[in-house]
PAZAPA-4460 file (N, C-alpha, C; in steps of 0.05 Angstrom, whole numbers, plus 32768, in hexadecimal, padded with zeros to 4 digits):
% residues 293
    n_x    n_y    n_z   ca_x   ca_y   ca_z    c_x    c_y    c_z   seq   type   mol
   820E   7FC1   807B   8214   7FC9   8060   8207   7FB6   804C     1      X     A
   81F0   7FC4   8031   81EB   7FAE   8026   8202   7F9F   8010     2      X     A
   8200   7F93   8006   8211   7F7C   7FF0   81F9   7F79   7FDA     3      X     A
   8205   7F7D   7FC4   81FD   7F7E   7FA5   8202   7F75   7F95     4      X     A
   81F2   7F5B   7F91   81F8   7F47   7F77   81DD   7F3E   7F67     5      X     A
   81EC   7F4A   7F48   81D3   7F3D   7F38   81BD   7F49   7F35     6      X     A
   81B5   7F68   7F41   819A   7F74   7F46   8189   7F6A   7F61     7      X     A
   819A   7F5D   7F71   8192   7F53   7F87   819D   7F62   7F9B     8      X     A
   8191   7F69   7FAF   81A3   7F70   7FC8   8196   7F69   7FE2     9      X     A
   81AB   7F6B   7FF7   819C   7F61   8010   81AF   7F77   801C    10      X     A
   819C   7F75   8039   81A5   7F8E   804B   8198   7F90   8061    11      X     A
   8192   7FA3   8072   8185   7FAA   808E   817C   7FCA   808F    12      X     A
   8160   7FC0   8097   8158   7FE2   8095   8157   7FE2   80BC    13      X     A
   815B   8007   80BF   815F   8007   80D9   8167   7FF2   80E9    14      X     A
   8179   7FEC   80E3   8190   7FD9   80EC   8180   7FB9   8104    15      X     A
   8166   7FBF   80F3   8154   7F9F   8103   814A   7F94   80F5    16      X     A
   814C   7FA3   80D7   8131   7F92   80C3   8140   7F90   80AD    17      X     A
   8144   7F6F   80A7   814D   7F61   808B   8143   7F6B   807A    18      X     A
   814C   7F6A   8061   8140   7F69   8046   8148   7F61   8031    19      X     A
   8139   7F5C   801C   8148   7F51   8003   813B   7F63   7FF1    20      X     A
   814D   7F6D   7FE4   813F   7F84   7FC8   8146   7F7C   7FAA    21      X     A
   812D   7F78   7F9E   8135   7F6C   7F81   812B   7F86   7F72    22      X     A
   8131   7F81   7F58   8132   7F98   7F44   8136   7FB7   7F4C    23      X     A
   812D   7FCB   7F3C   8134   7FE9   7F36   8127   7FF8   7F30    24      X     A
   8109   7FF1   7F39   80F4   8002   7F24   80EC   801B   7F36    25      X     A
   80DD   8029   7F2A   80D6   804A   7F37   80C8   8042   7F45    26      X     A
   80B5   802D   7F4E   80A4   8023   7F6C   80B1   8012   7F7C    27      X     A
   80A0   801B   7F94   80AD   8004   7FA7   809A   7FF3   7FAB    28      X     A
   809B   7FD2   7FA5   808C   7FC1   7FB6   809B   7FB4   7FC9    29      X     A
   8086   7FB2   7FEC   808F   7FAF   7FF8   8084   7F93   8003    30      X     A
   808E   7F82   800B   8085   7F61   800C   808B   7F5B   8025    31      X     A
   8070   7F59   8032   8079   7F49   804E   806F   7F2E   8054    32      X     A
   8086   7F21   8053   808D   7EF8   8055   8072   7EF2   8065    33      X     A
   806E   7EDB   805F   805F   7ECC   8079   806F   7EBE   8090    34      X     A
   8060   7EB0   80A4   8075   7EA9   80B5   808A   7E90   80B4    35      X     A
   809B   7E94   80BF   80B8   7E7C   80B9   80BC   7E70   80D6    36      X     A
   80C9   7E58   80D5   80D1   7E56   80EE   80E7   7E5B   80F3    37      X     A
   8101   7E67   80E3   8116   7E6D   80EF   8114   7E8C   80DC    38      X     A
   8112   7E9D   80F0   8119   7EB8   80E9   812F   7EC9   80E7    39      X     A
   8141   7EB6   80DB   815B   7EC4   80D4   8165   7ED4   80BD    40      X     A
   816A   7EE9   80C4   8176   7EFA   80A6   817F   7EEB   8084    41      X     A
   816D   7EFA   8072   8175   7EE1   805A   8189   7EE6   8055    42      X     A
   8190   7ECE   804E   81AE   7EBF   803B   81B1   7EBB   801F    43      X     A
   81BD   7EB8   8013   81BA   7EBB   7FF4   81B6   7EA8   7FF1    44      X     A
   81AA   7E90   8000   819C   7E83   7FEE   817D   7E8B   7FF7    45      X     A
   816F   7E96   8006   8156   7E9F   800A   815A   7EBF   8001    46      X     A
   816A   7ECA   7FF1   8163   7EDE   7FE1   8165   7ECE   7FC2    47      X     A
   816B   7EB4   7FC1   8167   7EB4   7FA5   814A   7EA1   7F9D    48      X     A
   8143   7E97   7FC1   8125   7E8D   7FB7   8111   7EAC   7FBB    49      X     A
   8117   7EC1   7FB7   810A   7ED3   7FBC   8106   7EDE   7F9A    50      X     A
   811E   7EDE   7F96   8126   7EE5   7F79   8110   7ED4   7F61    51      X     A
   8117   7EB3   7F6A   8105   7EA9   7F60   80E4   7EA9   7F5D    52      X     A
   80D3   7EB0   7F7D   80C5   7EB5   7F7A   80B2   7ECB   7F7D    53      X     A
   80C2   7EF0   7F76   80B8   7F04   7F76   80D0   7F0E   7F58    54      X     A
   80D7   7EFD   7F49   80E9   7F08   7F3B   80D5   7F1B   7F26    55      X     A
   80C1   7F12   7F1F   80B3   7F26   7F0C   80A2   7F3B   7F13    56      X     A
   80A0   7F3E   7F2E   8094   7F56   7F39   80AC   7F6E   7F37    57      X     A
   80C5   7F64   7F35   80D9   7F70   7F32   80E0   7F7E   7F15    58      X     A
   80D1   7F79   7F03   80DB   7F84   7EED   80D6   7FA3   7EE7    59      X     A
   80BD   7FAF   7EEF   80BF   7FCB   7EE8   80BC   7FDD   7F0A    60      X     A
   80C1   7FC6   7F21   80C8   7FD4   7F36   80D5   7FC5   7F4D    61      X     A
   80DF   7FD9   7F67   80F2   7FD0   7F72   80E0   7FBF   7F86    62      X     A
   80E9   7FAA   7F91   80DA   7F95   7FA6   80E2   7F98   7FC2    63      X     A
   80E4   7F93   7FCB   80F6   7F95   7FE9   80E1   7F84   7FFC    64      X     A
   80F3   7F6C   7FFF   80E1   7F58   8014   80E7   7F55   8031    65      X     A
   80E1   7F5E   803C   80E9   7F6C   805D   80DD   7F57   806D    66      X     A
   80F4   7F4B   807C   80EF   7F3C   809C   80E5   7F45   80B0    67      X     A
   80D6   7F3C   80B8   80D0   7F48   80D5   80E9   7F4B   80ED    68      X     A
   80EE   7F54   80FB   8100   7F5A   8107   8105   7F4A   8129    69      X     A
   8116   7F3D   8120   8127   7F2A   8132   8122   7F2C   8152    70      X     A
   8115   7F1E   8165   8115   7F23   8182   8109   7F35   8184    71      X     A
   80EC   7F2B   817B   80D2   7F38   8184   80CC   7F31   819A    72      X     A
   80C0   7F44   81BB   80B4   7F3D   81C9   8096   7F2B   81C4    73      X     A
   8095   7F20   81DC   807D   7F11   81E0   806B   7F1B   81DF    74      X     A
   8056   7F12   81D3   8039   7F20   81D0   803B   7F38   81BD    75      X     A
   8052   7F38   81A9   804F   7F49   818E   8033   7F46   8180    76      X     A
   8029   7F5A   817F   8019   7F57   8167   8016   7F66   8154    77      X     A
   8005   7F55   8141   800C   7F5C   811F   8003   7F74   811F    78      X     A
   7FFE   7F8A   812E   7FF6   7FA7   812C   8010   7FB5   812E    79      X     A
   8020   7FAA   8142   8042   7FB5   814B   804B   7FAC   813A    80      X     A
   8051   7F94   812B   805F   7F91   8110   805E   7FA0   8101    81      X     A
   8044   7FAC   80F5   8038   7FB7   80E0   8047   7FD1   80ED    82      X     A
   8049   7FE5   80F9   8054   7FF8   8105   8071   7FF3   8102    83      X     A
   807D   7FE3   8104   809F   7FE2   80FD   809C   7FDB   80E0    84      X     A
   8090   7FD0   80CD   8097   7FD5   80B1   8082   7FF3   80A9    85      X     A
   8077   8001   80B8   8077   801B   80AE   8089   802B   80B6    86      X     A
   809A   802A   80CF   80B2   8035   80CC   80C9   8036   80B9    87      X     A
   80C5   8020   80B8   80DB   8014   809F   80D3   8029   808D    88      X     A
   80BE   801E   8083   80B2   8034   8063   80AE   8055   8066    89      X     A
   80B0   805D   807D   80A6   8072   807E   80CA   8084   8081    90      X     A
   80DB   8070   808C   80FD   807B   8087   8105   807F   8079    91      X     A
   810A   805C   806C   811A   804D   8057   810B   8052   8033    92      X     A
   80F2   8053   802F   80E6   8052   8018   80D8   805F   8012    93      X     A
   80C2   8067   801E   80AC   8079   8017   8094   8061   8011    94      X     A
   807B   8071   800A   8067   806B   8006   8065   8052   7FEB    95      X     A
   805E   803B   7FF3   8063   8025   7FE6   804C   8015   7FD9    96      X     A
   8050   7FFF   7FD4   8034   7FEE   7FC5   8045   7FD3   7FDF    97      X     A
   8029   7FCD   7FE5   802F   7FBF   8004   801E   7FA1   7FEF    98      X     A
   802D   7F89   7FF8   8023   7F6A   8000   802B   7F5D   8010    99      X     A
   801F   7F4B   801D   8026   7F36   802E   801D   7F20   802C   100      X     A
   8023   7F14   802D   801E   7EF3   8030   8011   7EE6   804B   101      X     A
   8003   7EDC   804B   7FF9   7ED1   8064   7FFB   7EE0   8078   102      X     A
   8006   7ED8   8091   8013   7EEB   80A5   801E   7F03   80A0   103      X     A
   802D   7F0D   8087   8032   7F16   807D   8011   7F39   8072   104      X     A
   8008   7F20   806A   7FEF   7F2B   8062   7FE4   7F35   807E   105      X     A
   7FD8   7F31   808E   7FD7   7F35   80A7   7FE5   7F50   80B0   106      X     A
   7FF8   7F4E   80B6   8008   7F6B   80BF   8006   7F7F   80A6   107      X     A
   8001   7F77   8093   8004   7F89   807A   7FE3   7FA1   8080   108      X     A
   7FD1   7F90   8088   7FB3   7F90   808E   7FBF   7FB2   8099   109      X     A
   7FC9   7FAB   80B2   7FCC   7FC3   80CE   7FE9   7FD4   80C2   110      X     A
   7FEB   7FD6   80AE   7FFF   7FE5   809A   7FEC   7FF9   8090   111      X     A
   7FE0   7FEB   807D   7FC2   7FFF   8078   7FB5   8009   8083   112      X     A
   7FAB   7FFD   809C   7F9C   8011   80B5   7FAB   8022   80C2   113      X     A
   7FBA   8018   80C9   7FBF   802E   80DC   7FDF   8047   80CC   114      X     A
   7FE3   803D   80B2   7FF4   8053   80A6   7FF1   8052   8084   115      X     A
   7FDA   805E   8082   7FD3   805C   8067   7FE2   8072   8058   116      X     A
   7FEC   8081   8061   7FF7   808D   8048   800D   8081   8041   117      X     A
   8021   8062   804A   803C   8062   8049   802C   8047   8037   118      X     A
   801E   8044   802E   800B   8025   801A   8001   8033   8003   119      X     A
   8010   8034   7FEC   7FFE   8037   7FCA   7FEA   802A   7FCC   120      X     A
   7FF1   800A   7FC9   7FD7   7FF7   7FC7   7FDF   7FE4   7FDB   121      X     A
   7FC4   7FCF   7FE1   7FD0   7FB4   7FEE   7FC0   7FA0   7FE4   122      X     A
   7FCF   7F84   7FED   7FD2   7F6E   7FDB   7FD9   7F5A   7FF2   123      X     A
   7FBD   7F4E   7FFE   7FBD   7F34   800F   7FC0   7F1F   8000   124      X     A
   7FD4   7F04   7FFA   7FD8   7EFF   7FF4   7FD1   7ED9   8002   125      X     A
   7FBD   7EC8   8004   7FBD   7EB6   8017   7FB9   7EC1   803A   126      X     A
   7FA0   7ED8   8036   7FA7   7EE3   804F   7F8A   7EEF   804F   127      X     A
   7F81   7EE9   8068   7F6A   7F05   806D   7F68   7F11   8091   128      X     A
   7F55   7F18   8093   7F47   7F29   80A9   7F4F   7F19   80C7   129      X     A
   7F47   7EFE   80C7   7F56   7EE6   80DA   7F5C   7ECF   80D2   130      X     A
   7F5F   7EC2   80DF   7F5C   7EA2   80DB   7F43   7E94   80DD   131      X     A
   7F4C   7E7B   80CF   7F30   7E6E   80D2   7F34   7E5A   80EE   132      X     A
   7F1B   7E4A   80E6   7F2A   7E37   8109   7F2D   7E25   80FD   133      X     A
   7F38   7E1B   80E4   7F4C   7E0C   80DF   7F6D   7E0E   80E8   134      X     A
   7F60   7E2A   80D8   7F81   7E3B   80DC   7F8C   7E43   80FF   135      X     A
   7F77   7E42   810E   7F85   7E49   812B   7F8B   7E30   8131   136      X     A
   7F7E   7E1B   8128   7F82   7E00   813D   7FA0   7DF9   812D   137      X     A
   7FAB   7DF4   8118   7FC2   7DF9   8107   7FD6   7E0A   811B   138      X     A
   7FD2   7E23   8119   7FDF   7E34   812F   7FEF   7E2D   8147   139      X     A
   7FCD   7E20   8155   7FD0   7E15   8170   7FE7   7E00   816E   140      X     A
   7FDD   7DEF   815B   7FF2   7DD4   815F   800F   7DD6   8159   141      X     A
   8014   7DEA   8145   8035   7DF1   813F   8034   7E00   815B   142      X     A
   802E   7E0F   8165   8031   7E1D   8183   8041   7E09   8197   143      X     A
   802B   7DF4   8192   8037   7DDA   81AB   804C   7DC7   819E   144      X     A
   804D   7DC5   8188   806E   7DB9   817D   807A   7DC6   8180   145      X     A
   807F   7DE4   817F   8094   7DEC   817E   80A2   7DEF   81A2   146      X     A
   8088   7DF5   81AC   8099   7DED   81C5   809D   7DDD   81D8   147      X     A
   8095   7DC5   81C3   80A5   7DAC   81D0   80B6   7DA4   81C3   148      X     A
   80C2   7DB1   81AE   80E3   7DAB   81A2   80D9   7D99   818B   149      X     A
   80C6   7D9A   817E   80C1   7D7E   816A   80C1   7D8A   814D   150      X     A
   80D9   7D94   814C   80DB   7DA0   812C   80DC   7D8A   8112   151      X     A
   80DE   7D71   8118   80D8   7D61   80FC   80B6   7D67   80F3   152      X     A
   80AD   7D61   810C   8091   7D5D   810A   8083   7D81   80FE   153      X     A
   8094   7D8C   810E   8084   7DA9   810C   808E   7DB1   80E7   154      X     A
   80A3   7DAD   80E5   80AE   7DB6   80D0   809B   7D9E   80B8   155      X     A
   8098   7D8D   80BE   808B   7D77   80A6   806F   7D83   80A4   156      X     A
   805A   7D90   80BF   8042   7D9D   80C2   803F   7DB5   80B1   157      X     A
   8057   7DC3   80AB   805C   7DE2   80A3   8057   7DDB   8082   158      X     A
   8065   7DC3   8081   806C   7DC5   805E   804F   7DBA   804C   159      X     A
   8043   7DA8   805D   802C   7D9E   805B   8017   7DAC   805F   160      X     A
   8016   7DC7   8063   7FF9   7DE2   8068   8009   7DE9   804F   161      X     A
   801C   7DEB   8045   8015   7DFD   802A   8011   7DF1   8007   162      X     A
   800D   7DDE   800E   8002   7DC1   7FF7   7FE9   7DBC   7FFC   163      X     A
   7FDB   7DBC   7FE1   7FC3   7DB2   7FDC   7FBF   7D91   7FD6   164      X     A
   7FB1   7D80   7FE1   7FA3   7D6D   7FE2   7FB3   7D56   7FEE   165      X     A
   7FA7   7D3B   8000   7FB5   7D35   8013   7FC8   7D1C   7FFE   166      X     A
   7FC8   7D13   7FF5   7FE0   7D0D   7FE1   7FF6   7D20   7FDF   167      X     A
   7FFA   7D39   7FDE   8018   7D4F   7FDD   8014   7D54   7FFD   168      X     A
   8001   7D57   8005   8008   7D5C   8029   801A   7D4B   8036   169      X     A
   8012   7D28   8034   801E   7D16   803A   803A   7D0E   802C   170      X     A
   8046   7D19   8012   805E   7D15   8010   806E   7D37   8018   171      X     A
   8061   7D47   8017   8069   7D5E   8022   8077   7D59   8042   172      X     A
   805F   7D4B   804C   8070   7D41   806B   808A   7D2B   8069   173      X     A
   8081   7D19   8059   8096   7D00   8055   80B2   7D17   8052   174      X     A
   80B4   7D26   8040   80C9   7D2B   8036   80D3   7D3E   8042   175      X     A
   80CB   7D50   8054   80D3   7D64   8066   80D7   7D51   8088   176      X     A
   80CE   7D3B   8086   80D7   7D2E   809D   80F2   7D17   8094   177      X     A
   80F8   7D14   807A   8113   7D0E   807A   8128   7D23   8079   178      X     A
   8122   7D37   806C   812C   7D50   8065   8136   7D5A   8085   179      X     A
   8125   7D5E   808F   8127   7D66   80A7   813A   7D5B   80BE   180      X     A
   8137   7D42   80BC   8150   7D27   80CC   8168   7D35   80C2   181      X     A
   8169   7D37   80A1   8187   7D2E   8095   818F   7D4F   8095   182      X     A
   8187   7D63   8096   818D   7D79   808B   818D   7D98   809A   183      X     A
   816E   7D8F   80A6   815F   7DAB   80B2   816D   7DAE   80CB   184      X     A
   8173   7DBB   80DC   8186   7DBA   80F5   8167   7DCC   8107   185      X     A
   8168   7DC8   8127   8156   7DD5   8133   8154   7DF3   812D   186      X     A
   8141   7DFF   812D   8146   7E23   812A   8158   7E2B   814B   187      X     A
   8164   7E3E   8145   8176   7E4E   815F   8164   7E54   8170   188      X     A
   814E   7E5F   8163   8138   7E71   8178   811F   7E79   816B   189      X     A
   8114   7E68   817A   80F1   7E64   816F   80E6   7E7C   817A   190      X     A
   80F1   7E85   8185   80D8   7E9A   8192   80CC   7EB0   8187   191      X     A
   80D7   7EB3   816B   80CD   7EC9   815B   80BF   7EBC   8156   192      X     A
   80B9   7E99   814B   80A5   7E8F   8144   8089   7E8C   8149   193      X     A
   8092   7E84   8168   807E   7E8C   817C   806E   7E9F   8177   194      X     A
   8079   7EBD   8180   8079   7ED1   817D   8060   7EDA   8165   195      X     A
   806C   7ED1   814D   805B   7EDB   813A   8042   7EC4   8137   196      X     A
   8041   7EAF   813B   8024   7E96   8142   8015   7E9E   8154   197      X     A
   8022   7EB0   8171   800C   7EBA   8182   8003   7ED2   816A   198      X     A
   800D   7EE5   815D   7FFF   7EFE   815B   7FF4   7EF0   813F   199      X     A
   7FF5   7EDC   812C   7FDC   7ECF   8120   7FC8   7ED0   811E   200      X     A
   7FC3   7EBC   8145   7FB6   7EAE   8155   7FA2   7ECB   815B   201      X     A
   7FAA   7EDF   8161   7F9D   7EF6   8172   7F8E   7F05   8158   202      X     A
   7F9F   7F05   8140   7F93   7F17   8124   7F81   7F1E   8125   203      X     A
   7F6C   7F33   8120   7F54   7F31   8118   7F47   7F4C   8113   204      X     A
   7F4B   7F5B   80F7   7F4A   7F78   80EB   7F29   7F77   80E5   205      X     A
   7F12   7F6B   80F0   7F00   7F60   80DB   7EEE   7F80   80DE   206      X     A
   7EF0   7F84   80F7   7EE9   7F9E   80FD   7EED   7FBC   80F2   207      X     A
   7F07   7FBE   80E6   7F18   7FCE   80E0   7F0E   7FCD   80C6   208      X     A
   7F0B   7FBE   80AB   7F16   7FBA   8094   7F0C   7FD5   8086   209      X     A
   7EED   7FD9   8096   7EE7   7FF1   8081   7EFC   8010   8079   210      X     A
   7F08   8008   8094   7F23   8024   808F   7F30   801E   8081   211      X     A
   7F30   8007   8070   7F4D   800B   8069   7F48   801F   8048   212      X     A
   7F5A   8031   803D   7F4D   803F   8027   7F58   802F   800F   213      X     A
   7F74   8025   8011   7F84   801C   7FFB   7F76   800E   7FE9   214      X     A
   7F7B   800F   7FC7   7F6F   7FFC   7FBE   7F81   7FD6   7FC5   215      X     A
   7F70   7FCA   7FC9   7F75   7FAD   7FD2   7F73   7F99   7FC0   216      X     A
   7F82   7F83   7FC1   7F7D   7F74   7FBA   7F83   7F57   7FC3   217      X     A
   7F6E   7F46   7FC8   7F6E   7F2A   7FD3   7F6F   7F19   7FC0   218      X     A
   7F84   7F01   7FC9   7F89   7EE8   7FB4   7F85   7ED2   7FC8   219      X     A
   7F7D   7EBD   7FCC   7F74   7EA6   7FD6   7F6C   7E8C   7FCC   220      X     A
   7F71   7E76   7FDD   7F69   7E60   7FD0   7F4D   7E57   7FDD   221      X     A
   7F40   7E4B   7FC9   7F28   7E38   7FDA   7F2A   7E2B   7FED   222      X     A
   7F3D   7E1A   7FEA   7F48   7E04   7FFF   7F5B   7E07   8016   223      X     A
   7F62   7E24   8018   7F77   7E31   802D   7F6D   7E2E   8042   224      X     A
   7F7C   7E1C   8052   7F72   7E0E   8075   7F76   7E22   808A   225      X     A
   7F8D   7E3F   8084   7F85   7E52   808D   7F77   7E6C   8090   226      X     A
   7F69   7E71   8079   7F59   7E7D   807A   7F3C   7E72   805F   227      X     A
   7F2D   7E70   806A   7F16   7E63   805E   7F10   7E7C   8045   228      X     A
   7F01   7E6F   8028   7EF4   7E7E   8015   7EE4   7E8F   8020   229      X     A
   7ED2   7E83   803D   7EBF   7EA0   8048   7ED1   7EC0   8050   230      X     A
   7EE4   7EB3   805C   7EFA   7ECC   806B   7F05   7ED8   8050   231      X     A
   7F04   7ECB   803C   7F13   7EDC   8020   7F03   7EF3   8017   232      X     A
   7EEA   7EDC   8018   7ED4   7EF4   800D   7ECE   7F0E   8025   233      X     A
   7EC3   7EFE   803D   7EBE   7F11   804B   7ED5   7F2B   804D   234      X     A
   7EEE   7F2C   8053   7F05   7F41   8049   7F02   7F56   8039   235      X     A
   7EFE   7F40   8028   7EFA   7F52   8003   7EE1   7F67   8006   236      X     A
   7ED0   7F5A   8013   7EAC   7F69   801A   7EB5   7F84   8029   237      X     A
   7EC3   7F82   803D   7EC2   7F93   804F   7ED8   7FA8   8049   238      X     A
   7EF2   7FA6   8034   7EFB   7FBB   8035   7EFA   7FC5   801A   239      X     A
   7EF3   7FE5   8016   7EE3   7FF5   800A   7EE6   7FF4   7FF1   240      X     A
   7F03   7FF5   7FDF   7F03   7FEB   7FCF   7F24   7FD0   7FC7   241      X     A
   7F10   7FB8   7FC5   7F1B   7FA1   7FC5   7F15   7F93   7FB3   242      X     A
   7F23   7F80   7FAA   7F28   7F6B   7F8A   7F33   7F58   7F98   243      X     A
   7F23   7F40   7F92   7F20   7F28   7FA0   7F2E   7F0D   7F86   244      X     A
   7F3D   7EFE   7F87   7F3B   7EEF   7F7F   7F37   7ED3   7F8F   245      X     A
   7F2A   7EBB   7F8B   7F38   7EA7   7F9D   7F31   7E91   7F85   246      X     A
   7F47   7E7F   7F88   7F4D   7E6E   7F6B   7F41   7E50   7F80   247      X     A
   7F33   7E3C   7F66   7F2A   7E2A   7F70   7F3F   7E0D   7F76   248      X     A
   7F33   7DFE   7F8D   7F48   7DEA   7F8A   7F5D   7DEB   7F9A   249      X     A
   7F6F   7E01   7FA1   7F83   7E01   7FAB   7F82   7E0F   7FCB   250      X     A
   7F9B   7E0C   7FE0   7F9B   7E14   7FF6   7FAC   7E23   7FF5   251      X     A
   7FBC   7E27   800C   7FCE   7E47   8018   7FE2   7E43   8006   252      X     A
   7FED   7E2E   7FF1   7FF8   7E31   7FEB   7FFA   7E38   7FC8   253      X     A
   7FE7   7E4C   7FC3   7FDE   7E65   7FBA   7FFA   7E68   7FA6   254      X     A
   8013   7E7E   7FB0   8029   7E87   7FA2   8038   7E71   7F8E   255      X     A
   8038   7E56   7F98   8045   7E3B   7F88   8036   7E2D   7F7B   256      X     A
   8018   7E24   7F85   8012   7E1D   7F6A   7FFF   7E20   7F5C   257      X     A
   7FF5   7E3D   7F5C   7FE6   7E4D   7F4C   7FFB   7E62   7F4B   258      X     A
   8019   7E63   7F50   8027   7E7F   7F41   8022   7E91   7F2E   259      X     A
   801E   7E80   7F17   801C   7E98   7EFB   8001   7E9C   7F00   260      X     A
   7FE9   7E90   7F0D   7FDF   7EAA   7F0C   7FD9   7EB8   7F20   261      X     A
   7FDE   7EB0   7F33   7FD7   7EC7   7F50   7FF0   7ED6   7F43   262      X     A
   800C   7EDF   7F38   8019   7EF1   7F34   8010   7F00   7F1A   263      X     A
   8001   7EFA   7F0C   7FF0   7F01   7EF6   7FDB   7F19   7F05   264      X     A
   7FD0   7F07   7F11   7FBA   7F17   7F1C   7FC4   7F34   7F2C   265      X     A
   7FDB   7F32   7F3D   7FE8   7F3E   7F52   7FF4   7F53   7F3F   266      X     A
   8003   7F4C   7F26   8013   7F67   7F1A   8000   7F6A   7F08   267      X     A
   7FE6   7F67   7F03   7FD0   7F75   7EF3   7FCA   7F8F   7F07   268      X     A
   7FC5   7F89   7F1B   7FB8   7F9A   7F34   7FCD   7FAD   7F3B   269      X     A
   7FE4   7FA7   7F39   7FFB   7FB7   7F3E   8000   7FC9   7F24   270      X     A
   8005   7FBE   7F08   7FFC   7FD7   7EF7   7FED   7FE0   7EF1   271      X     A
   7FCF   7FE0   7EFD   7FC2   7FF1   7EFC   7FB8   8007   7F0E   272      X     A
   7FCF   7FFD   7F23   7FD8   8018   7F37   7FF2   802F   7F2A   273      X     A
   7FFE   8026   7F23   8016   8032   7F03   8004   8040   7EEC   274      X     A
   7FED   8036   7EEF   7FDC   8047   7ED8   7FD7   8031   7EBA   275      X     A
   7FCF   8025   7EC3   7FBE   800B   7EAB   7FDA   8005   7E9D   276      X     A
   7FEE   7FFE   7E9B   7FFE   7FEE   7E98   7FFA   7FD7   7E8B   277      X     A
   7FF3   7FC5   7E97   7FE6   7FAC   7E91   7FC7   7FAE   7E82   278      X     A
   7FB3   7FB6   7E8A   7F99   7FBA   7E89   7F90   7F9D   7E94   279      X     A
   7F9F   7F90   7E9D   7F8F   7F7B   7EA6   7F77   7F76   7EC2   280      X     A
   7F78   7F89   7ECA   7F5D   7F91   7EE5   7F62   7FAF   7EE0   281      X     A
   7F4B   7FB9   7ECA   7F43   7FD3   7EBC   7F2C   7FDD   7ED1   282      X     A
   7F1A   7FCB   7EE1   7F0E   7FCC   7EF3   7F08   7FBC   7F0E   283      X     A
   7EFC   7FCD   7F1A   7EFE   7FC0   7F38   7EE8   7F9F   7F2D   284      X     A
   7EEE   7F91   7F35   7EE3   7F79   7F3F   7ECD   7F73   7F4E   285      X     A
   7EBC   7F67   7F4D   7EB7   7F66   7F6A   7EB6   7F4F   7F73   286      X     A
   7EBA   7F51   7F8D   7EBB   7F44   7FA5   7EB7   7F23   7FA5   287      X     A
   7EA3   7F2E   7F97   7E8E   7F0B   7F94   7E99   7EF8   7F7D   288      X     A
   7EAA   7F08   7F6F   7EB8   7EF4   7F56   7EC8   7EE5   7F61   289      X     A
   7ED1   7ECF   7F54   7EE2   7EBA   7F58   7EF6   7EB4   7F39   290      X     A
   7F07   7EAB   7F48   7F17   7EAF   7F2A   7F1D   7E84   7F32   291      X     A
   7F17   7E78   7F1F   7F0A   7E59   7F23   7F30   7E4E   7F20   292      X     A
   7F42   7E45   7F29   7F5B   7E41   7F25   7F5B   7E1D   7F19   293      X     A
***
């Protein structure tokens, strides 16, 4: 049963998949997380950092940020994900305006391919086609902390990939490895974690992109250790019609500190799927632009 406070709500679709739904508007955007290490149903306090940072996509429509679903077999991949949040949408909501974030972005990819009519638009977000081999060797090594039990370390590794430059990397670790001692408790069960690092690890739509029909849109950083400026562009190239941003300077962590404007950019693109709303992307882009952050 969901619970309702504030224009917030949380709940369970087909009784496996979390969610948190902000605002009331006549669309649905549908938001799929990147990966976590503890995949537990949100709590009001991770529906109110949700609130915080999708609160204005929420103003002239409804949001709904959907978990992946709890005690995934081994060797899931982000194609079978993408297939359980089109169930979802194809029950629970109807035909939606799709983003994802990283991993997120990733499964959103095989949302589009393989069930385009249940996607208005989409919206990779710190995300493309695969990884780079920065990004797998990253992968690899949270792979082998986590299963050798070394969550200070893994958890200080995690907070430190989404900060730009090694001055905030290095207190990013400092402070998630005291944080971590005094506070963070082991996760119950890594294996969704697992789970979703192998189907990462395996990603790779590069083949596919020209199917996809939706209009798209890519946001990225220069400096993102998981997917390189070539993989932004190359994405953007290959699917048919795509709007590329990638802001200078910064890495994956894209949403925090370039917010106002990757969400600038993101609800420009989104009202002008609403019908020029904004007028702020009156036209397609191309590919090859850079927006300099």
């Amino acid at each position: 049963m969901a619970t309702k406070k504030q224009a917030t709500e949380t709940g369970t679709f087909l009784r496996e998949f979390p969610y948190v739904r902000l605002g009331n508007g006549p669309q649905n955007l549908v938001i799929l997380p990147g990966i976590t290490l503890d995949n537990e149903p949100p709590n009001r306090f991770t529906a109110w950092t949700y609130h915080l940072g999708f609160g204005r996509f929420a103003k002239n429509r409804t949001v709904y940020v959907i978990n992946r679903r709890r005690g995934m077999p081994p060797r899931y991949a982000t194609q079978e994900m993408a297939a359980d949040y089109a169930r979802v949408m194809e029950s629970e909501l109807g035909p939606s305006h799709v983003t994802g974030f990283s991993t997120g972005g990733a499964i959103a990819q095989y949302v589009a391919l393989d069930h385009p009519e249940a996607v208005r638009s989409l919206a990779l977000i710190v995300s493309a086609s695969r990884l780079s081999e920065e990004g797998r060797q990253t992968c690899e090594r949270w792979r082998a902390l986590t299963r050798g039990g070394r969550w200070q370390e893994l958890r200080a590794d995690m907070a430190s990939a989404t900060v730009t430059g090694e001055t905030n990397k290095r207190l990013a670790r400092a402070f998630m490895k005291v944080l971590g001692g005094l506070v963070l408790r082991a996760p119950s069960d890594p294996s969704d974690f697992l789970t979703t690092l192998e189907a990462d690890l395996n990603h790779d739509t590069t083949g596919r992109l020209t199917e996809i029909s939706t209009p798209s849109l890519i946001i990225g950083g220069s400096e993102d250790p998981f997917y390189s400026e070539d993989l932004f562009r190359e994405t953007a190239e290959k699917i048919p019609d795509a709007t590329l941003r990638v802001y200078e300077g910064v890495g994956h962590g894209v949403p925090k500190e370039r917010k106002r404007r990757y969400e600038n950019d993101a609800l420009a693109f989104l009202d002008e799927r609403l019908g020029g709303l904004s007028g702020g992307l009156g036209r397609r882009v191309s590919p090859r632009a850079k927006e300099m952050g």
